[in-house]
mmCIF file of the N, C-alpha and C atoms, coordinates in Angstrom:
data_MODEL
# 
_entry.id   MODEL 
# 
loop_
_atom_site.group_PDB 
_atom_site.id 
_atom_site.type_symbol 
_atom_site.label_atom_id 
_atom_site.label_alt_id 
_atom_site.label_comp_id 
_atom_site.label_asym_id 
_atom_site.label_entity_id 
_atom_site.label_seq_id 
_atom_site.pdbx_PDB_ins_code 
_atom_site.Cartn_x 
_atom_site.Cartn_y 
_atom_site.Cartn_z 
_atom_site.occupancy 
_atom_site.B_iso_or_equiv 
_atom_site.pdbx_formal_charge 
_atom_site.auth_seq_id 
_atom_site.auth_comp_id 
_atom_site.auth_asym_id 
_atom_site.auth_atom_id 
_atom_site.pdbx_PDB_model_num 
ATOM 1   N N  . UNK A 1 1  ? -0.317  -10.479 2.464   1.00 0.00 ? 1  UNK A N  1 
ATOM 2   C CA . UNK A 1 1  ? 0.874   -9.764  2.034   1.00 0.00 ? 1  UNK A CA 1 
ATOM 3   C C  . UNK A 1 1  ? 0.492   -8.761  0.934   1.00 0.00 ? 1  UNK A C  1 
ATOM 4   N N  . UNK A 1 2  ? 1.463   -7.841  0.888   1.00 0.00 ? 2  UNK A N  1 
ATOM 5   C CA . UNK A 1 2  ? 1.115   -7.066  0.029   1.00 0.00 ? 2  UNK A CA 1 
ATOM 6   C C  . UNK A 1 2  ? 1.938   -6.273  -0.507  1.00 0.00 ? 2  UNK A C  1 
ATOM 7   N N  . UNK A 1 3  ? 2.030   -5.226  -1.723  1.00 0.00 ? 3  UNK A N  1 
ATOM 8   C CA . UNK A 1 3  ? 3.263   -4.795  -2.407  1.00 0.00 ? 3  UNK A CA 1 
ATOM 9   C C  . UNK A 1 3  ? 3.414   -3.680  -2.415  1.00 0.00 ? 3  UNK A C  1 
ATOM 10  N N  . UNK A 1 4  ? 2.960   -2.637  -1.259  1.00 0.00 ? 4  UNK A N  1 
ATOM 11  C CA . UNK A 1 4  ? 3.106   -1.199  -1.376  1.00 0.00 ? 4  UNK A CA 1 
ATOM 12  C C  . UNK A 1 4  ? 4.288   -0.731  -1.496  1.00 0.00 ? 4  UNK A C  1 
ATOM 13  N N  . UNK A 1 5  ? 4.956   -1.255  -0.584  1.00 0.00 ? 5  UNK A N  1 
ATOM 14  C CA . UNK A 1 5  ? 6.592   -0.622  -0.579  1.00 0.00 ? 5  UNK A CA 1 
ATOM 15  C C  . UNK A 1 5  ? 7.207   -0.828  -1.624  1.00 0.00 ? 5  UNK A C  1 
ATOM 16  N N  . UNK A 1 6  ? 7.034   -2.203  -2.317  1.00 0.00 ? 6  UNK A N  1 
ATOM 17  C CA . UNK A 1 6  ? 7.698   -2.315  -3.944  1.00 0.00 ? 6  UNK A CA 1 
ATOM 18  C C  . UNK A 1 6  ? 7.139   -0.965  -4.862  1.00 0.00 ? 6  UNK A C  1 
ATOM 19  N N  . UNK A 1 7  ? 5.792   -0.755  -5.054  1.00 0.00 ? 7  UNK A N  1 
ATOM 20  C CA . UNK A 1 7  ? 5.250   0.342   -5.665  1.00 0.00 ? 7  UNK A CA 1 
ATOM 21  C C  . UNK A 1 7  ? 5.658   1.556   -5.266  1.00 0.00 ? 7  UNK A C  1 
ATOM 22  N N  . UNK A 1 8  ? 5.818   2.043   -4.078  1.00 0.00 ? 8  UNK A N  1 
ATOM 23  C CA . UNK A 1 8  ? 6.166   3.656   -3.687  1.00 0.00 ? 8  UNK A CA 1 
ATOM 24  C C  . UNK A 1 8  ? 7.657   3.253   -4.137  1.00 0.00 ? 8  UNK A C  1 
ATOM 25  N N  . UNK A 1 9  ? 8.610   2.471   -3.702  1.00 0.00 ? 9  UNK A N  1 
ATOM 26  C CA . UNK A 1 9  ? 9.946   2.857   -4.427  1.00 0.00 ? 9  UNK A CA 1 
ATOM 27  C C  . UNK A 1 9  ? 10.008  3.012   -5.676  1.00 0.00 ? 9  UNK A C  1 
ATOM 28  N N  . UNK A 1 10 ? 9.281   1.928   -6.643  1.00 0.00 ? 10 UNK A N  1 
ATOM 29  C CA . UNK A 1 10 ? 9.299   2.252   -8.114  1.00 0.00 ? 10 UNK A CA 1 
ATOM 30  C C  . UNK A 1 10 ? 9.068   3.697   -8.596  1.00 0.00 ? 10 UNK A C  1 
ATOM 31  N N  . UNK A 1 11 ? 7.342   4.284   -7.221  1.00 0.00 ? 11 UNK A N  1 
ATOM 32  C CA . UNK A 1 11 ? 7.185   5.694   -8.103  1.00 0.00 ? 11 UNK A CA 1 
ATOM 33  C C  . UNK A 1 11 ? 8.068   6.467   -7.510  1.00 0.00 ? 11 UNK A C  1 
ATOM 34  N N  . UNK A 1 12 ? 9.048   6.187   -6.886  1.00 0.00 ? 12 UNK A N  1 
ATOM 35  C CA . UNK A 1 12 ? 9.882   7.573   -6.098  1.00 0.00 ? 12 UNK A CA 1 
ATOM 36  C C  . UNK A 1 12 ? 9.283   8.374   -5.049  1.00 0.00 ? 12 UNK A C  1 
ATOM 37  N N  . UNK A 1 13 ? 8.071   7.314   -4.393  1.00 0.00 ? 13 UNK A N  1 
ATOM 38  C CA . UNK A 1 13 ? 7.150   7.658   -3.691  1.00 0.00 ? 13 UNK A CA 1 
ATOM 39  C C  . UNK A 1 13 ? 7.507   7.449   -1.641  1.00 0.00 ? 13 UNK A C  1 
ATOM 40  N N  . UNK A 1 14 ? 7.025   8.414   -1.201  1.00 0.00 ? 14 UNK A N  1 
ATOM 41  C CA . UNK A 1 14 ? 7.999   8.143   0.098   1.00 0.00 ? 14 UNK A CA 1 
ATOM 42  C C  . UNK A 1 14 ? 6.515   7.246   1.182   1.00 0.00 ? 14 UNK A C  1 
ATOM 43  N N  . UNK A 1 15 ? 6.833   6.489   2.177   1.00 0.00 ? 15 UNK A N  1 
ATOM 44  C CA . UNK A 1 15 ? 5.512   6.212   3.457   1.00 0.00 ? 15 UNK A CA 1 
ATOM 45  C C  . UNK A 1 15 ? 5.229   7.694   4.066   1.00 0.00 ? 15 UNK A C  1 
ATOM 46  N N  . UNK A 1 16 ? 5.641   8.370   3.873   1.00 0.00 ? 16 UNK A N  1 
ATOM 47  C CA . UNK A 1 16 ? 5.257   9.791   4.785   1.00 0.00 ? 16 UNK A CA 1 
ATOM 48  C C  . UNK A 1 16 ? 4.282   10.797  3.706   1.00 0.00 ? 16 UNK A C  1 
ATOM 49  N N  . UNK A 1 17 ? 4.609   10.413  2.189   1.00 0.00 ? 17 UNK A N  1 
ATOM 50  C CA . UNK A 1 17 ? 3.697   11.219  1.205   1.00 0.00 ? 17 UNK A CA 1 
ATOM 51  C C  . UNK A 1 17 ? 2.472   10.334  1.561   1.00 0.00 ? 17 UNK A C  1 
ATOM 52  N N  . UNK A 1 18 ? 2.524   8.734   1.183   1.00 0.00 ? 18 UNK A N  1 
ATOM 53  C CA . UNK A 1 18 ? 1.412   8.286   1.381   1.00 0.00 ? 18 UNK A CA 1 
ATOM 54  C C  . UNK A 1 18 ? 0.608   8.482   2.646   1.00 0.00 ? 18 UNK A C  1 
ATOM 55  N N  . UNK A 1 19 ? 1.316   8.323   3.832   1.00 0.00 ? 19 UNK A N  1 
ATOM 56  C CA . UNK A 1 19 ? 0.647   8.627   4.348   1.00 0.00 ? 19 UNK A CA 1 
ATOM 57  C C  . UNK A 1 19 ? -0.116  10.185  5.024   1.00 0.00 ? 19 UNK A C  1 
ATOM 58  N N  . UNK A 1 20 ? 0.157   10.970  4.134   1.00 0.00 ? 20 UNK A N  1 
ATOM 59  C CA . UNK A 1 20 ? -0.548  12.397  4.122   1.00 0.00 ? 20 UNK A CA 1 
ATOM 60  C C  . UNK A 1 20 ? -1.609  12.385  3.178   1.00 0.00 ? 20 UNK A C  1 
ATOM 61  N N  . UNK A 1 21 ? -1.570  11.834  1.977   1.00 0.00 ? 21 UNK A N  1 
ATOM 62  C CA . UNK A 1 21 ? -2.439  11.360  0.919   1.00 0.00 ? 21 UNK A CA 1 
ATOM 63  C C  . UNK A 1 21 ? -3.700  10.654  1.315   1.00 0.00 ? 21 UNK A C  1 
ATOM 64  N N  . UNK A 1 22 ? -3.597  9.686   2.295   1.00 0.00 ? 22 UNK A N  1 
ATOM 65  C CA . UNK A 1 22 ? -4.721  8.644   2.967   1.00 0.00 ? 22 UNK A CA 1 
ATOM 66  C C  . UNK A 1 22 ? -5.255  9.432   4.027   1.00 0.00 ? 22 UNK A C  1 
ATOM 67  N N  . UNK A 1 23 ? -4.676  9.929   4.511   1.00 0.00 ? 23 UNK A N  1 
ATOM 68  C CA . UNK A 1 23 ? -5.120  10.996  5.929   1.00 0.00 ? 23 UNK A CA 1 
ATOM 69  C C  . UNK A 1 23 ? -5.103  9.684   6.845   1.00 0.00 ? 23 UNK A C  1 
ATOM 70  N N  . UNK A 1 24 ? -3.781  9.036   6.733   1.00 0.00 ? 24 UNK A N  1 
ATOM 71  C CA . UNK A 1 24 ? -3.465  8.404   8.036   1.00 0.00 ? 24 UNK A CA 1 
ATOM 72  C C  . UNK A 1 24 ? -2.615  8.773   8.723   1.00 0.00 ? 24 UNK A C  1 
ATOM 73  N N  . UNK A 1 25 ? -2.074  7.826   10.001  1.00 0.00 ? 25 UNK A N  1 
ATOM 74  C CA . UNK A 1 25 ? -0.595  8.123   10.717  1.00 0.00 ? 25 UNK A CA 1 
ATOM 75  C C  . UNK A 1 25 ? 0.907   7.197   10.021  1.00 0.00 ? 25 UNK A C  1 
ATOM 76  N N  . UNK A 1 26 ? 1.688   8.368   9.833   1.00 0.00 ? 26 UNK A N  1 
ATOM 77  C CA . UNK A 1 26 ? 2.625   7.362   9.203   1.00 0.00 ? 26 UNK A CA 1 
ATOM 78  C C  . UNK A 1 26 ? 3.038   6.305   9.729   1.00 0.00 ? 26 UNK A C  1 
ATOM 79  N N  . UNK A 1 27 ? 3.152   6.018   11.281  1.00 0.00 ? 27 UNK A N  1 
ATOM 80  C CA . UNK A 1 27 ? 2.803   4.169   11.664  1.00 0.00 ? 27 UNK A CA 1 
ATOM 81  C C  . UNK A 1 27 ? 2.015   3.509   10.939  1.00 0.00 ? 27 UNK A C  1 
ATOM 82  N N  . UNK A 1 28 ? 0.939   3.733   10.812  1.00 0.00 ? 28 UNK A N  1 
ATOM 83  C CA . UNK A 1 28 ? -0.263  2.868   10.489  1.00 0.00 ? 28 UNK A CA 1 
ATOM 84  C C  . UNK A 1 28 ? 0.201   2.465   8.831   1.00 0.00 ? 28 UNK A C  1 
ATOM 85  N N  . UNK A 1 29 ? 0.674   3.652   7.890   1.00 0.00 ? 29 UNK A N  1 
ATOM 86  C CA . UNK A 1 29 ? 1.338   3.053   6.906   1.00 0.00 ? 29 UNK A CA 1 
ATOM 87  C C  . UNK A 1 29 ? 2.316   2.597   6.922   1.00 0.00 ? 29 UNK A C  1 
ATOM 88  N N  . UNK A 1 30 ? 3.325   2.941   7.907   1.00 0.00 ? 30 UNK A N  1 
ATOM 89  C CA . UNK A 1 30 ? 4.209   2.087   7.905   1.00 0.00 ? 30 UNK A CA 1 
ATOM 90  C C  . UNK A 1 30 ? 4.175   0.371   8.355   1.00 0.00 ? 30 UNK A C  1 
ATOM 91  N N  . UNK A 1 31 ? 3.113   0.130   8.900   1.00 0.00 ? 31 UNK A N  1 
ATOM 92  C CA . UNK A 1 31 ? 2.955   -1.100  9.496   1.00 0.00 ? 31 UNK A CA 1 
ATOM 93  C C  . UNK A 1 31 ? 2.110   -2.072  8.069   1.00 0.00 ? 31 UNK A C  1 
ATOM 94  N N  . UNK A 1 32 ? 1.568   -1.515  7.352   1.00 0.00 ? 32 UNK A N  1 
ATOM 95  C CA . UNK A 1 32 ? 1.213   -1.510  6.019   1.00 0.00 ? 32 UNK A CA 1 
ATOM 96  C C  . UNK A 1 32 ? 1.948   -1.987  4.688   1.00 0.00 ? 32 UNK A C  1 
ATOM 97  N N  . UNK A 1 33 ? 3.198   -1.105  5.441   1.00 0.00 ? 33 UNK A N  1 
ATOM 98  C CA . UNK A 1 33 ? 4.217   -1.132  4.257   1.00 0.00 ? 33 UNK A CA 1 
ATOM 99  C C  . UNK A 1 33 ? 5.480   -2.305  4.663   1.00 0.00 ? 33 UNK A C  1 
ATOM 100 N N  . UNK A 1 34 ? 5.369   -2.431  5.623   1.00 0.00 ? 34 UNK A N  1 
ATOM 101 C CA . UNK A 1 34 ? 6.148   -3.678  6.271   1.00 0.00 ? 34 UNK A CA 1 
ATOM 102 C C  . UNK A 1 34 ? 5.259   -5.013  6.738   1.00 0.00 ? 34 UNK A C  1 
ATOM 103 N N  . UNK A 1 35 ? 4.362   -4.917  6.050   1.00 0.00 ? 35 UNK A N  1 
ATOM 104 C CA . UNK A 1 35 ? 3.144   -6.168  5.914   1.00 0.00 ? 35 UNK A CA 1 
ATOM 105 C C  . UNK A 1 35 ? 3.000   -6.397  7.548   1.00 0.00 ? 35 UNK A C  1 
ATOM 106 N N  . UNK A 1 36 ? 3.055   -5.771  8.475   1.00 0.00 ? 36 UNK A N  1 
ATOM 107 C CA . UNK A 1 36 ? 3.256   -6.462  9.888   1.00 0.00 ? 36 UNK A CA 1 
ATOM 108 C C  . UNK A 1 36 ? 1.267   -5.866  10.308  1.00 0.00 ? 36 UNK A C  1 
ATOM 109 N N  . UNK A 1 37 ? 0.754   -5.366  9.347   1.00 0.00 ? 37 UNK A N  1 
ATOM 110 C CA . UNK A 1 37 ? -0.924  -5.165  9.721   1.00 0.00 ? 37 UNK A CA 1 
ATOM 111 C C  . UNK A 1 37 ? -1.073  -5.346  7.976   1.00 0.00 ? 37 UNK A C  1 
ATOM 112 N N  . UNK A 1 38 ? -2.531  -5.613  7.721   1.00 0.00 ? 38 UNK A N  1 
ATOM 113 C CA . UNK A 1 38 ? -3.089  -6.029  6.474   1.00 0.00 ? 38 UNK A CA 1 
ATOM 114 C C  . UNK A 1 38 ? -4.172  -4.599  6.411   1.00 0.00 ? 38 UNK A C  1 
ATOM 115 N N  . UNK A 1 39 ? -3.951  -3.433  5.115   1.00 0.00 ? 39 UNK A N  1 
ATOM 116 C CA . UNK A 1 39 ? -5.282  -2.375  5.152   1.00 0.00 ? 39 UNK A CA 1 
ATOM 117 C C  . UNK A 1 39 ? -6.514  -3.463  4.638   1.00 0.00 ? 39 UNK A C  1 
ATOM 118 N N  . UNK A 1 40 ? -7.576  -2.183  5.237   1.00 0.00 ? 40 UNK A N  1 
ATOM 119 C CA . UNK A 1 40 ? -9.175  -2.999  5.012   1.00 0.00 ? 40 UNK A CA 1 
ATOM 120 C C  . UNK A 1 40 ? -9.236  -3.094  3.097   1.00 0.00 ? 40 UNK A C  1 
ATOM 121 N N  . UNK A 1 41 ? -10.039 -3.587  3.239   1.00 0.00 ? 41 UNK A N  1 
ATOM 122 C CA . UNK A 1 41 ? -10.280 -3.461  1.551   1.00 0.00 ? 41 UNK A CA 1 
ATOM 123 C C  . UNK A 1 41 ? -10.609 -2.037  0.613   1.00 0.00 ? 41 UNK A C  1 
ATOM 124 N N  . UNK A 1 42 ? -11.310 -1.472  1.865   1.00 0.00 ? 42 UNK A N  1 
ATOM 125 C CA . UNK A 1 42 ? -11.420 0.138   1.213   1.00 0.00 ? 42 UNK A CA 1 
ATOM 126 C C  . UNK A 1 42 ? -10.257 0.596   1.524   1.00 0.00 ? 42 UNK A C  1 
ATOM 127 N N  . UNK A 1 43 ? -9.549  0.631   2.126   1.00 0.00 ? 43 UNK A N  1 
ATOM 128 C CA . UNK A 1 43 ? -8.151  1.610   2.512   1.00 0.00 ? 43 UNK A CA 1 
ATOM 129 C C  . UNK A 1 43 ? -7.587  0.810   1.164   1.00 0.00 ? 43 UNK A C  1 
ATOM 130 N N  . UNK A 1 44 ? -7.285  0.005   0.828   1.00 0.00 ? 44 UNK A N  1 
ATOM 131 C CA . UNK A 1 44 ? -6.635  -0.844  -0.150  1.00 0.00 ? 44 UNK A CA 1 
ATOM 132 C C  . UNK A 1 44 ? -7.066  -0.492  -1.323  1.00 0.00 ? 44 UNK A C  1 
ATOM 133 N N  . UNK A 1 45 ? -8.089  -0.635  -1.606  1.00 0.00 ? 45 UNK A N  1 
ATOM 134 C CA . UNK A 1 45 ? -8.529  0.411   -2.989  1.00 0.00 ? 45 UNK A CA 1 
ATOM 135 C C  . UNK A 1 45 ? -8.327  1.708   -2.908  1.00 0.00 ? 45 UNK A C  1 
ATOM 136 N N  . UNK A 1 46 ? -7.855  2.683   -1.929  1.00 0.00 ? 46 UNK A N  1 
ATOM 137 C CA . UNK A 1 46 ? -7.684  4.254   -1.889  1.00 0.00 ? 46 UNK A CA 1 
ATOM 138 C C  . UNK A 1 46 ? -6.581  4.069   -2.262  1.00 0.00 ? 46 UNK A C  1 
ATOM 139 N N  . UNK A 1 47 ? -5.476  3.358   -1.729  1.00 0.00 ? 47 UNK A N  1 
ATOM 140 C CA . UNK A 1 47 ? -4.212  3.328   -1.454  1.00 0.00 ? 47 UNK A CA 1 
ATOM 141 C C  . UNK A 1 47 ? -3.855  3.185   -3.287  1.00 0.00 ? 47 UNK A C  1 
ATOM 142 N N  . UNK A 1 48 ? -4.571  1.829   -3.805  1.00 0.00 ? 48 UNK A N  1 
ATOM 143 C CA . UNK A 1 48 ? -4.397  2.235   -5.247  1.00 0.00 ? 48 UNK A CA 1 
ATOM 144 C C  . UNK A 1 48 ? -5.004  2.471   -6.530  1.00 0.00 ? 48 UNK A C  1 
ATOM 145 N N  . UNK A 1 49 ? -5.854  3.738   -5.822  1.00 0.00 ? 49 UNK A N  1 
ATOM 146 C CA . UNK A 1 49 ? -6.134  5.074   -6.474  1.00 0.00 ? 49 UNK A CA 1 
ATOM 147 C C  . UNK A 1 49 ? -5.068  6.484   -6.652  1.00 0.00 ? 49 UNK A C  1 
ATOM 148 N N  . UNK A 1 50 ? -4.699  6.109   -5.075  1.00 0.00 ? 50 UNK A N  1 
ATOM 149 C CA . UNK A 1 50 ? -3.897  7.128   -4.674  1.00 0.00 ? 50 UNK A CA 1 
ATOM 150 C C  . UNK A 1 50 ? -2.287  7.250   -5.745  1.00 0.00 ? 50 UNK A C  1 
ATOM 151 N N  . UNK A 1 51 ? -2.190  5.919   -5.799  1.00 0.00 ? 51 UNK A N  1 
ATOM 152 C CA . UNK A 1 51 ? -1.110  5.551   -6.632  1.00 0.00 ? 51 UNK A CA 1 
ATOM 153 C C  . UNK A 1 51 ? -0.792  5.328   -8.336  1.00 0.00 ? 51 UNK A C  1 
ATOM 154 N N  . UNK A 1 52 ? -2.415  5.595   -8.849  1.00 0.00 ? 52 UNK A N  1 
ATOM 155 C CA . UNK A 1 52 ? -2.636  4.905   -9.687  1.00 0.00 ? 52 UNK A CA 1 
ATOM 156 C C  . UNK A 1 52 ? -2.310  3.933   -10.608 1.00 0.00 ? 52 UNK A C  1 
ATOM 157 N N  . UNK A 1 53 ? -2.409  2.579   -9.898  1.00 0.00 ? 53 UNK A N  1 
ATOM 158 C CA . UNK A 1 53 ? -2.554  1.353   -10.056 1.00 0.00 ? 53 UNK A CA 1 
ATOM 159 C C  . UNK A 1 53 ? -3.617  0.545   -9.929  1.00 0.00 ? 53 UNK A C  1 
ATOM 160 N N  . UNK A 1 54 ? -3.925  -0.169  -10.325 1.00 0.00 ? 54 UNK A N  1 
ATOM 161 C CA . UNK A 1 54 ? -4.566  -1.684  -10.164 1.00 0.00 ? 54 UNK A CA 1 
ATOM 162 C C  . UNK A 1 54 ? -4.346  -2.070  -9.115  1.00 0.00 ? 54 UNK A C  1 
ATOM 163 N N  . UNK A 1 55 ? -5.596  -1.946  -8.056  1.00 0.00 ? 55 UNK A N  1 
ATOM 164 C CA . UNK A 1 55 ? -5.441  -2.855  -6.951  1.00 0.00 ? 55 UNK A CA 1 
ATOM 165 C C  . UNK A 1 55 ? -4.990  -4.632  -7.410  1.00 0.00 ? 55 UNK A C  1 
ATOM 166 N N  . UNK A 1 56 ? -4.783  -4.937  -7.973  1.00 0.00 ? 56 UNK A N  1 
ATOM 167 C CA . UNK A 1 56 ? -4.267  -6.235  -8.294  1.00 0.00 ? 56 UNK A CA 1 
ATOM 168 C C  . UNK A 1 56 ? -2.473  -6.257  -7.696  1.00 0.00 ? 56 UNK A C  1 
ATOM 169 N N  . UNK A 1 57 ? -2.180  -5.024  -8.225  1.00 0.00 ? 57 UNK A N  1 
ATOM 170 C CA . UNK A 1 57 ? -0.679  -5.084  -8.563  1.00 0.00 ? 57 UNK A CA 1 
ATOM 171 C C  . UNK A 1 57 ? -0.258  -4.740  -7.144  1.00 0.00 ? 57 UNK A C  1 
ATOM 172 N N  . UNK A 1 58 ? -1.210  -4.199  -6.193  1.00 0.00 ? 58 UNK A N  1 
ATOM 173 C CA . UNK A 1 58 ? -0.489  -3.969  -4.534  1.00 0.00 ? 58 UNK A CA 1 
ATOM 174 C C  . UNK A 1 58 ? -0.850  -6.057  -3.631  1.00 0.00 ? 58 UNK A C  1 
ATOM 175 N N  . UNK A 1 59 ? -1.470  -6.315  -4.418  1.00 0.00 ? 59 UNK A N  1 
ATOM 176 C CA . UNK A 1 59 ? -1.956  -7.841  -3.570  1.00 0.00 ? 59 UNK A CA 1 
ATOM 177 C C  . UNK A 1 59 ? -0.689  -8.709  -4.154  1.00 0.00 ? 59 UNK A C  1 
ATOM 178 N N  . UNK A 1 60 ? -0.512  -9.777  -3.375  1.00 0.00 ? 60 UNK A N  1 
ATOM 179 C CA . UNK A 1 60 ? 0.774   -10.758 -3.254  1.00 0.00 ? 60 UNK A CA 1 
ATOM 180 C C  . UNK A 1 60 ? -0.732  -11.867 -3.547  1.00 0.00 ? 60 UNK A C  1 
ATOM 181 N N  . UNK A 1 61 ? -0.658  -13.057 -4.457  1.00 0.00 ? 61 UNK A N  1 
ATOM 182 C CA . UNK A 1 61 ? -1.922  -13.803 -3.993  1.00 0.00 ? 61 UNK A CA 1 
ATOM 183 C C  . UNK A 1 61 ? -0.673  -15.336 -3.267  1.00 0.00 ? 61 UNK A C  1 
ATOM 184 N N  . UNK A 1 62 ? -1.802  -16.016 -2.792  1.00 0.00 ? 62 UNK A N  1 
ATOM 185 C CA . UNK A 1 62 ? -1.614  -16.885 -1.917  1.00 0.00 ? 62 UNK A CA 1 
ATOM 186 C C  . UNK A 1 62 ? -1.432  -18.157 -2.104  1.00 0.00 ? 62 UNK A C  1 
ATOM 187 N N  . UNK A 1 63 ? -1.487  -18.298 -3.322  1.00 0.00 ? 63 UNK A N  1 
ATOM 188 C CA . UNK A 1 63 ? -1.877  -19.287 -4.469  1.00 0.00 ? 63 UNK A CA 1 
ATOM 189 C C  . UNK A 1 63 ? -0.420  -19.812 -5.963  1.00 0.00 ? 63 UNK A C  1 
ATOM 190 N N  . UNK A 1 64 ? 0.256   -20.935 -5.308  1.00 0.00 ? 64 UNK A N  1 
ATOM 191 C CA . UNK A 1 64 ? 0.997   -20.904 -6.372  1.00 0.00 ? 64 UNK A CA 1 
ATOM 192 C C  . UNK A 1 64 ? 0.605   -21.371 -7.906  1.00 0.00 ? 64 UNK A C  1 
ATOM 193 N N  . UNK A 1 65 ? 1.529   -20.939 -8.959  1.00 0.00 ? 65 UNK A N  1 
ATOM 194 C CA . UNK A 1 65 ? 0.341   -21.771 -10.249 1.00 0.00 ? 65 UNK A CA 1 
ATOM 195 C C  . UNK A 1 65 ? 0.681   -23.317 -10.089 1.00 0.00 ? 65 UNK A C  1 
# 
C-alpha cells in the first residue's frame, strides 16, 4: 500500500501532472494511485523526488506498533 493520492491532494497535485512528470501513462499512475499495482522501488523513489518528500511518507508499513 501506499500514500500517493493522500500526498498529490495535500500538494494540490493532480494523477495527470504526475503522471507527465514520471513520463508515464496516466493508467499506470492511476493504478498506483488506487493501490490496485505496487511502483518498483526506483519509480517509488522518482515519484518522491518528484514530489519532494521522503520516500517514507508515500509507504503505508505493514507492521502494527
Amino acid at each position: 500500500m501506499n500514500r500517493i493520492k493522500e500526498v498529490l491532494e495535500k500538494q494540490g497535485r493532480t494523477q495527470k501532472w504526475l503522471a507527465k512528470e514520471l513520463g508515464k501513462s496516466y493508467n499506470m499512475v492511476n493504478a498506483y494511485v488506487q493501490n490496485r499495482q505496487q511502483p518498483r522501488l526506483e519509480i517509488l523513489l522518482k515519484i518522491a523526488e518528484i514530489l519532494d518528500v521522503d520516500v517514507k511518507i508515500l509507504i503505508v508499513s505493514n507492521k502494527e506498533d
